[in-house]
Backbone as CSV, one residue per row, in Angstrom:
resi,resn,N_x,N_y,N_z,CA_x,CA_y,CA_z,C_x,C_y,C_z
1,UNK,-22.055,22.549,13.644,-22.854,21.488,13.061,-23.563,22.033,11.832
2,UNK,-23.446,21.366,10.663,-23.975,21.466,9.494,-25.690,20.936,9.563
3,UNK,-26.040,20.600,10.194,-27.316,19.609,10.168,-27.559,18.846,9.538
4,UNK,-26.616,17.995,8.871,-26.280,17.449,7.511,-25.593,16.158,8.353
5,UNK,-26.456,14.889,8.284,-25.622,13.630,8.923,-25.040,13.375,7.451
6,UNK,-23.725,12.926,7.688,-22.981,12.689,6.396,-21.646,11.019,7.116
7,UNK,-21.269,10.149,6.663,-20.154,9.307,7.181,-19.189,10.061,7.720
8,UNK,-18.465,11.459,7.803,-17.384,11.873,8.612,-18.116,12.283,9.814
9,UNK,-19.130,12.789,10.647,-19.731,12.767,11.381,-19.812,11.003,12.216
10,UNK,-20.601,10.401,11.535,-20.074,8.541,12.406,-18.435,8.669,12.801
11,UNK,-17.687,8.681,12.041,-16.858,8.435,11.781,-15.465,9.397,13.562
12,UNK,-15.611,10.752,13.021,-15.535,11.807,14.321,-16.029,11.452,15.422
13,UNK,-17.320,11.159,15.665,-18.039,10.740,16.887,-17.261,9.586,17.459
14,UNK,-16.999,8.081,16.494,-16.295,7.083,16.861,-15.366,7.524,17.187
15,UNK,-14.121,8.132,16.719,-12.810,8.792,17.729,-13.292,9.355,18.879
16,UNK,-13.874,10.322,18.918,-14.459,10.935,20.001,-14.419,10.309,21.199
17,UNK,-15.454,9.268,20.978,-15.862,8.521,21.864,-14.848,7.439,22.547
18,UNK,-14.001,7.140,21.065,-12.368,6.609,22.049,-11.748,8.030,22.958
19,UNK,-11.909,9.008,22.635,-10.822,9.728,23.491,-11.440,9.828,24.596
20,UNK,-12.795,9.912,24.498,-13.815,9.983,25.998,-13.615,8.475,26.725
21,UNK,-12.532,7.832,26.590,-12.988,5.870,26.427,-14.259,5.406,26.737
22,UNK,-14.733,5.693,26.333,-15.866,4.764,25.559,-15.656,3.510,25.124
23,UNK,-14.510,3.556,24.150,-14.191,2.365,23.429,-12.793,2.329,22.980
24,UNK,-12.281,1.510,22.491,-10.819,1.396,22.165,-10.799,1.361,20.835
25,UNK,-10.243,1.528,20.184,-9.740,0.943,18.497,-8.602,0.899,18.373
26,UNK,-8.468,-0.506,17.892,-7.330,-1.107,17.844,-7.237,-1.957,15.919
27,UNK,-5.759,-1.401,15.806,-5.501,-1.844,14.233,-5.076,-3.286,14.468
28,UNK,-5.357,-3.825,13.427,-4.779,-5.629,13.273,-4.648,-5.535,11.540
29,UNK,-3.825,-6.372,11.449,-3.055,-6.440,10.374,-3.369,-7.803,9.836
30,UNK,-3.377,-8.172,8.615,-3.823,-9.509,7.935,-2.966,-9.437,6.740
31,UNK,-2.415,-10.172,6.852,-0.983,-10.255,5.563,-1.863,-11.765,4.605
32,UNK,-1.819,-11.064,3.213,-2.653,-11.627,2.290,-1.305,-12.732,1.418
33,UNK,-1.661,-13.277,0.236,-0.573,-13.813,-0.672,0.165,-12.327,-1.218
34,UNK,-1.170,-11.606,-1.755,-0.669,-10.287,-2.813,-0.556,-9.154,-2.018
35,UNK,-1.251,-8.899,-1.487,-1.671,-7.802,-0.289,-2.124,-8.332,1.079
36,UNK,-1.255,-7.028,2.018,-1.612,-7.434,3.112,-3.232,-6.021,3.695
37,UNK,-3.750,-6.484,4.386,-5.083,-5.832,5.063,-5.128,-5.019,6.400
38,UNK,-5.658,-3.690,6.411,-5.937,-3.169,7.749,-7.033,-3.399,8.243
39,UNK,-7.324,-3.607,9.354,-8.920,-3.383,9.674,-8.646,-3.055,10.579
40,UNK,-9.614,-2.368,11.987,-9.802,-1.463,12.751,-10.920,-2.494,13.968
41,UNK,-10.527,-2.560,14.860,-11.300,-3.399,15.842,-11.997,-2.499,16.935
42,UNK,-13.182,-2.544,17.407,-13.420,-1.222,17.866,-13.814,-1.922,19.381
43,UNK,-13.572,-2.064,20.578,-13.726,-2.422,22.287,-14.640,-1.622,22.824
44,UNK,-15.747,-2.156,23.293,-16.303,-1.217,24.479,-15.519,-1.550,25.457
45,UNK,-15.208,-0.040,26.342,-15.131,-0.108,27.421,-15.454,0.611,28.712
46,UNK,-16.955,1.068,28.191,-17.398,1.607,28.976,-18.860,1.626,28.659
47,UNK,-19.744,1.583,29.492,-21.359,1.259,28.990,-21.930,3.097,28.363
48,UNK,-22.701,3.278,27.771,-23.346,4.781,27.419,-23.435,5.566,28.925
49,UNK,-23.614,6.354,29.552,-23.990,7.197,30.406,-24.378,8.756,29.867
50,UNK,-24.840,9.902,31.184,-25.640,10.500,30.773,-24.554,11.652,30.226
51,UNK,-23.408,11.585,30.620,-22.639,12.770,29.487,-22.633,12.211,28.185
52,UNK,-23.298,11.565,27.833,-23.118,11.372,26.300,-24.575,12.182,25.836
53,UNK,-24.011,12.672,24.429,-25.272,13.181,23.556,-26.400,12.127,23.061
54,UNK,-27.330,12.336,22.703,-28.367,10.822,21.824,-27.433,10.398,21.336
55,UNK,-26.857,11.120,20.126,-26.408,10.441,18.914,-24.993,9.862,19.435
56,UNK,-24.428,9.624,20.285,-23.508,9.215,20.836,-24.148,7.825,21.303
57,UNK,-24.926,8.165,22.141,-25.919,6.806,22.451,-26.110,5.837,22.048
58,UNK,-26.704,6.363,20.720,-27.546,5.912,19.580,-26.088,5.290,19.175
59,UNK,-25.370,5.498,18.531,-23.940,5.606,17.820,-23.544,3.844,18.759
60,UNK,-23.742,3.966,20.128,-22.735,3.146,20.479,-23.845,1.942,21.175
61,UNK,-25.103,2.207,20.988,-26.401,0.986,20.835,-26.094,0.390,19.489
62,UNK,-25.904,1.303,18.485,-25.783,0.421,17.056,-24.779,-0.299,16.800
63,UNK,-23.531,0.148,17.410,-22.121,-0.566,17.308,-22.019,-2.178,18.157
64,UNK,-22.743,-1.537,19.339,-22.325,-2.766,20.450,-24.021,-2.939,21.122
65,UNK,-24.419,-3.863,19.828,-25.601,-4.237,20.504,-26.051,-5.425,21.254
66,UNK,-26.933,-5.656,22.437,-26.770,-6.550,23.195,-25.885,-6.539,23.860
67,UNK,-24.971,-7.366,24.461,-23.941,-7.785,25.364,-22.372,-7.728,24.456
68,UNK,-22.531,-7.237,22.681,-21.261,-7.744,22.188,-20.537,-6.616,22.238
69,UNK,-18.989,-7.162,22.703,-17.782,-6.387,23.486,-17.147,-6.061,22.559
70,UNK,-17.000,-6.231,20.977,-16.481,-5.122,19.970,-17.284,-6.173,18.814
71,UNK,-16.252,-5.059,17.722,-16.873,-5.507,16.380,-15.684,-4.795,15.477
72,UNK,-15.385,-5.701,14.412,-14.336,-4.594,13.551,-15.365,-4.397,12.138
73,UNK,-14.614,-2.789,12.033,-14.983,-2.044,10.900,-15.354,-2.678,9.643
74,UNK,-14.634,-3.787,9.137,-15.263,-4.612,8.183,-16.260,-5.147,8.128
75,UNK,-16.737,-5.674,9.212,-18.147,-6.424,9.478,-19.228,-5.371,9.335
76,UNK,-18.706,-4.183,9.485,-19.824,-2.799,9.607,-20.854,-3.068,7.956
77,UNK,-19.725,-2.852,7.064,-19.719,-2.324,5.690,-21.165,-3.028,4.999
78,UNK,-21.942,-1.915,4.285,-22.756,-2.517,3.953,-24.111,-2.823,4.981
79,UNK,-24.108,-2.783,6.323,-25.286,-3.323,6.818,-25.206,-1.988,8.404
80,UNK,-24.095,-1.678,8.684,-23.927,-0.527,9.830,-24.855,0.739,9.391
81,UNK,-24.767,1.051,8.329,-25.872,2.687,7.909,-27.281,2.461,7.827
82,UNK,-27.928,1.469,7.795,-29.243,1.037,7.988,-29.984,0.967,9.523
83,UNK,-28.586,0.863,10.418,-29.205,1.034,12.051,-29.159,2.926,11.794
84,UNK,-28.420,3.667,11.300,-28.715,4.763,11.907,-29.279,5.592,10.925
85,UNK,-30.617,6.603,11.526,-31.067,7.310,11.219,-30.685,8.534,11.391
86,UNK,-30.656,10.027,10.949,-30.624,10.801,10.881,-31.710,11.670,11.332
């Protein structure tokens, strides 16, 4: 650890936390007129518990807050880095 929160850190943790399932991510595809679109859909499927670190915690309170069962990566942009502190 660098002590340095930086976006590849969010970013690592979110895989992570799929390989721990935690959560799923799943690609969907959106075919445009000119271009077609990736986005990244992210599933809880599993609530926080105590093998997780804070920032894992923290990480997956900010993603899936309240009762909501995913969220894709686009909706993040712009308003997701303001829930987390460093």
């Amino acid at each position: 650890m660098d002590e340095n929160f930086d976006p590849r850190d969010t970013t690592s943790t979110i895989v992570g936390l799929g390989v721990k399932g935690y959560l799923r991510i799943e690609e969907t595809k959106r075919e445009g007129l000119l271009f077609d679109s990736t986005d990244y859909y992210l599933k809880k499927t599993r609530d926080p518990d105590a093998e997780l670190s804070p920032f894992e915690k923290k990480l997956m309170e900010c993603l899936f807050p309240g009762q909501i069962p995913g969220v894709y990566v686009s909706n993040l942009k712009n308003r997701f880095y303001t829930n987390l502190r460093p």
